[in-house]
C-alpha positions in Angstrom: 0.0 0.0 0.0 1.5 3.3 -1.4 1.8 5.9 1.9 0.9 9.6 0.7 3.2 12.2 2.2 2.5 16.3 2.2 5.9 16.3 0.0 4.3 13.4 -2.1 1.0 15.3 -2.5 2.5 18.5 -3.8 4.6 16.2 -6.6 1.5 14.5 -7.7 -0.4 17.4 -7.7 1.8 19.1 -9.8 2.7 16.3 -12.6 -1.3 15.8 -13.0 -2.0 19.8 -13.0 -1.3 19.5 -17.3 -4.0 16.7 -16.9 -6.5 18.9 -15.2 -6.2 21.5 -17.5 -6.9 19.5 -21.0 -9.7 18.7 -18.6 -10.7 21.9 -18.0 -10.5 22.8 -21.7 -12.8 19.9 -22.9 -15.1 20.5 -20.2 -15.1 24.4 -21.7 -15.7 23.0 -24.9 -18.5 20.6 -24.1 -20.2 24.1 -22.5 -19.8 26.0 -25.7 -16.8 27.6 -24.7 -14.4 26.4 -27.3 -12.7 29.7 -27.6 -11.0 29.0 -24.2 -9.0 26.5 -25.9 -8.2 28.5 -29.0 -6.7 31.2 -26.9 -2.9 31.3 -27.6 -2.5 32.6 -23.8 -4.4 29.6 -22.6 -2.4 27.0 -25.0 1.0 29.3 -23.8 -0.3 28.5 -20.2 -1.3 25.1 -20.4 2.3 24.3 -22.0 3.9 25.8 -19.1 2.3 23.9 -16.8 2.9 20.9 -18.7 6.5 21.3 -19.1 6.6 22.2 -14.8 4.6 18.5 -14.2 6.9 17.0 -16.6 10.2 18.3 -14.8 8.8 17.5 -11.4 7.1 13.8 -12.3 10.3 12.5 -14.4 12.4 13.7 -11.2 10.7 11.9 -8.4 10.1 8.9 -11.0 14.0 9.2 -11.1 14.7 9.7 -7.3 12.5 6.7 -6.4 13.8 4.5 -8.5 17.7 5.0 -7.9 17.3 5.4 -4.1 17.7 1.4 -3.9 21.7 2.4 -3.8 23.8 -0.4 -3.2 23.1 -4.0 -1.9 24.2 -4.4 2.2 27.2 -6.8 1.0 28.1 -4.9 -1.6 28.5 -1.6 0.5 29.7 -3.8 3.5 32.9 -4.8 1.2 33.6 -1.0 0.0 33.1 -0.1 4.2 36.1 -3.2 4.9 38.7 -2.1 2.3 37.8 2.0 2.9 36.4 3.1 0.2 33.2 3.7 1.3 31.2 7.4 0.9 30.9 9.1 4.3 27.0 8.9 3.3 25.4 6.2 1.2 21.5 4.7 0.5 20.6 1.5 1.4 17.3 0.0 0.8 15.4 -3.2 1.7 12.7 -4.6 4.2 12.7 -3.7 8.0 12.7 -6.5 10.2 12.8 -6.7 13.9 16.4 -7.7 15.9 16.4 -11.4 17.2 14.9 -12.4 20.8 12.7 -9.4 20.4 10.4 -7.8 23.3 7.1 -6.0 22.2 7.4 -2.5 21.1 3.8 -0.9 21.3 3.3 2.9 20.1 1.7 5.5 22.5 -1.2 4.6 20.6 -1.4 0.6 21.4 0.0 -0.6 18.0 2.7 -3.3 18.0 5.1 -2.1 15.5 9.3 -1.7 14.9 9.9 2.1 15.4 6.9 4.8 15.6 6.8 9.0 15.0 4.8 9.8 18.1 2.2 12.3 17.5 2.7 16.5 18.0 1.2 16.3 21.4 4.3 16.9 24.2 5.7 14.9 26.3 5.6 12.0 23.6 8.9 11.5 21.9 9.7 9.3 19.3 10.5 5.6 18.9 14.8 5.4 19.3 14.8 1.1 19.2 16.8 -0.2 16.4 15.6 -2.6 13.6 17.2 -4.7 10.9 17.4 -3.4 7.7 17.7 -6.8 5.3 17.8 -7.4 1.4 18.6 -10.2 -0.8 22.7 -10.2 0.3 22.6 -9.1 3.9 21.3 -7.2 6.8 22.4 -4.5 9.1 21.0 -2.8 12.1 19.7 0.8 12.2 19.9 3.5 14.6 17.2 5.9 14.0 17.5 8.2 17.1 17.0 11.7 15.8 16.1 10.1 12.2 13.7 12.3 9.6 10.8 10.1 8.7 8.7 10.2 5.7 6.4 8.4 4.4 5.2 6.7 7.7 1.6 5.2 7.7 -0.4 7.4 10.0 -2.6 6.3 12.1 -5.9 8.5 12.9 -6.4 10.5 15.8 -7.3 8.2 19.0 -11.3 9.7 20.5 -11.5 11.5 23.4 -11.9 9.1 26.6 -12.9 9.8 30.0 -10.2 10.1 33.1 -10.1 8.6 36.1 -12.0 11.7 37.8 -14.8 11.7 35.2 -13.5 14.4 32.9 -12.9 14.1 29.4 -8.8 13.7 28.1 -7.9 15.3 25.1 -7.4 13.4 21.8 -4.3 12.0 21.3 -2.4 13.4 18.2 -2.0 10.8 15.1 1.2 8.8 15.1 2.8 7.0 12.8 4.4 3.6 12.5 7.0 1.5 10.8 5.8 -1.9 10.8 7.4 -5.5 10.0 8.1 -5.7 6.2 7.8 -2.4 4.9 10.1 -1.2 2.2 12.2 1.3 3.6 15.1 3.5 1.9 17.9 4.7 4.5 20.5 6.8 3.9 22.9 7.5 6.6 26.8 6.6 7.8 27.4 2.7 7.4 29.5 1.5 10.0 30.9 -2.0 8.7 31.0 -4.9 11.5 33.6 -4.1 13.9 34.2 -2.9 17.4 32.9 0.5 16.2 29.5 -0.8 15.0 29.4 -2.3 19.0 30.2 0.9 20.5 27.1 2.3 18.4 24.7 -0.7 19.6 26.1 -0.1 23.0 25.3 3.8 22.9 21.8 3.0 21.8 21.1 1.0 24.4 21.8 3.3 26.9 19.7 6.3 24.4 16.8 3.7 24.4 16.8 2.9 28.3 17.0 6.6 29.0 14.2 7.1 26.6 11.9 4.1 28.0 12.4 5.0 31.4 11.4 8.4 31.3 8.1 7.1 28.9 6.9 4.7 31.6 5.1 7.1 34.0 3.1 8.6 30.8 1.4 5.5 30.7 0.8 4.5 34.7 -2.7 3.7 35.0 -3.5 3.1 31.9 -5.1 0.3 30.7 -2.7 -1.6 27.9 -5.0 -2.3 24.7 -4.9 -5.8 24.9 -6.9 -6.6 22.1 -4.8 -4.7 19.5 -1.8 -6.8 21.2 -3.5 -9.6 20.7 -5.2 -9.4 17.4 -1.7 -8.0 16.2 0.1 -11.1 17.6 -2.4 -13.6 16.1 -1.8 -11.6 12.5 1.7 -12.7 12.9 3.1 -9.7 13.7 6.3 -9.7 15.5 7.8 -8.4 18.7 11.0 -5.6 18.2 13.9 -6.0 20.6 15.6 -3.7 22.5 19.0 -3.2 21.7 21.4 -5.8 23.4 23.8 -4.8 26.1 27.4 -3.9 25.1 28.8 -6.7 25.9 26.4 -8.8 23.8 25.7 -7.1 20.6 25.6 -8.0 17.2 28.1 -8.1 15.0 26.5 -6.8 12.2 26.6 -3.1 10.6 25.0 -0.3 11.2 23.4 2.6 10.0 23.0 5.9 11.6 23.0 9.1 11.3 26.4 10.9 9.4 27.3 13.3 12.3 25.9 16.1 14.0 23.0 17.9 12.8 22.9 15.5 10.3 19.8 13.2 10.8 19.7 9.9 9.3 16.4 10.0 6.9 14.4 7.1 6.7 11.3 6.8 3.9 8.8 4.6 3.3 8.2 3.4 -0.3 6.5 1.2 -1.8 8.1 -1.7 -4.5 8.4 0.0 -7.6 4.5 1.5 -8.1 4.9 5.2 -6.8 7.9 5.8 -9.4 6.1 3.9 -12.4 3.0 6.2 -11.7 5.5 9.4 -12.0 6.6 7.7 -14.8 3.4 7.6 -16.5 2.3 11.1 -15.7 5.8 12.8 -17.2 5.0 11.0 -20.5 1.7 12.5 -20.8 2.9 15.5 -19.7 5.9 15.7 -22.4 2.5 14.0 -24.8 0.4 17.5 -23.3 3.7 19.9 -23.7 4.1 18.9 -27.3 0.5 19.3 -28.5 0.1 22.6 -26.6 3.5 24.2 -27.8 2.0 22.7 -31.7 -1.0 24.6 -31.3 0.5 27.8 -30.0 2.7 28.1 -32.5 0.0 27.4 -35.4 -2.1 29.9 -33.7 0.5 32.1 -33.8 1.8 31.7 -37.0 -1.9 31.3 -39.0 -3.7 33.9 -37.5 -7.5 33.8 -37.7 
């Protein structure tokens, strides 16, 4: 299921804008109003538009389709023999780590990392997850990480407190669940005693972090059934990262360096860019028959 973004709205609204104008001008035609179409300010407008959806579809029809990057062995091998970028794009299925304890959302979904909603004091999700493709895995670290594409969940009702009065709506969250498709790009730290300092600093981030969560959700009854409707889906538990001493030796990912998030996005297989795809064709198809008929216009006047 493709996830709609603000950023991804904006794209698609732009590279179907040429559609909605030939559109506009058949539905002007179909009223009697076929001298909209004849204008040559409406045909020079039309092709402007078409040639902006055009730009804007063929570059996030590009962008999604080469932000698979490199497979996790592949990049693992360039990180062993240094020649590896300080920032690279990896992209594959997130997973949960082994011997996994349930992570539940502020909202009572079982899932592998969530964006908590804008309501303070809620933070979000700083657990690791694997990261896995065809050749490998590695583990990611998405403290701090920029999120997009997250499935959002709606806004949970109001509900009464303890002393009768009514608590405010909780803000929508959004979650990263077992097996979604998810592009990373950040600073690959190849299996070594570095990548179990990392682990080992998460741990202590995500202890901090879980610690200072507990008392927002004292008294609180757990939503048991979504936990167990969840687990009878076959959806899995995430872990919390292992102790220093115990970590996996496996890479990581996280982000490049100070004030440099790692960013995360959710995608789906190849659909979103073969829709981009289809819409700059039409829109090069729209550019070429509007720029044709301004040019006659101009060039026979009637």
């Amino acid at each position: 299921m493709s996830v709609m973004t603000h950023e991804s709205k904006w794209r698609l609204l732009v590279g179907a804008a040429p559609l909605i104008g030939v559109a506009f001008f058949l539905w002007a035609a179909a009223q009697g109003q076929a001298d909209v179409a004849r204008s040559p300010t409406a045909r020079a407008i039309l092709a402007a538009v078409a040639a902006l959806g055009a730009a804007v579809a063929w570059w996030t029809a590009r962008q999604l389709r080469v932000a698979a990057a490199l497979p996790i062995s592949q990049v693992a091998a360039l990180a062993q023999d240094g020649q590896l970028a300080d920032v690279v794009a990896l992209r594959g299925r997130a997973r949960a780590l082994p011997e996994a304890v349930p992570l539940v959302s502020p909202g009572g979904e079982l899932c592998l990392w969530f964006r908590a909603g804008d309501r303070p004091p809620q933070r979000d999700s700083v657990r690791p997850f694997l990261l896995a493709d065809d050749s490998g895995e590695c583990i990611v670290l998405p403290a701090g990480a920029e999120a997009t594409g997250l499935r959002p969940l709606p806004a949970a009702p109001a509900r009464r407190g303890r002393d009768g009065g009514a608590k405010a709506a909780r803000a929508p969250e959004c979650l990263l669940r077992n097996g979604d498709c998810i592009h990373v790009t950040g600073r690959f730290v190849a299996a070594s005693p570095e990548s179990l300092v990392l682990q080992a600093q998460a741990a202590s981030l995500v202890g901090r972090a879980e610690a200072s969560a507990a008392p927002l959700h004292a008294g609180e009854l757990r939503p048991s059934r979504d936990l167990r409707s969840a687990a009878l889906a076959g959806a899995p538990y995430v872990a919390a990262p292992p102790p220093a001493p115990q970590g996996l030796l496996l890479p990581v990912i996280a982000a490049p360096g100070p004030g440099q998030p790692l960013q995360m996005r959710i995608a789906s297989e190849e659909g979103e860019g073969g829709v981009y795809g289809v819409l700059a064709v039409v829109d090069c198809l729209v550019l070429l028959v509007s720029s044709s008929l301004m040019a006659w216009s101009m060039l026979v006047p009637h």
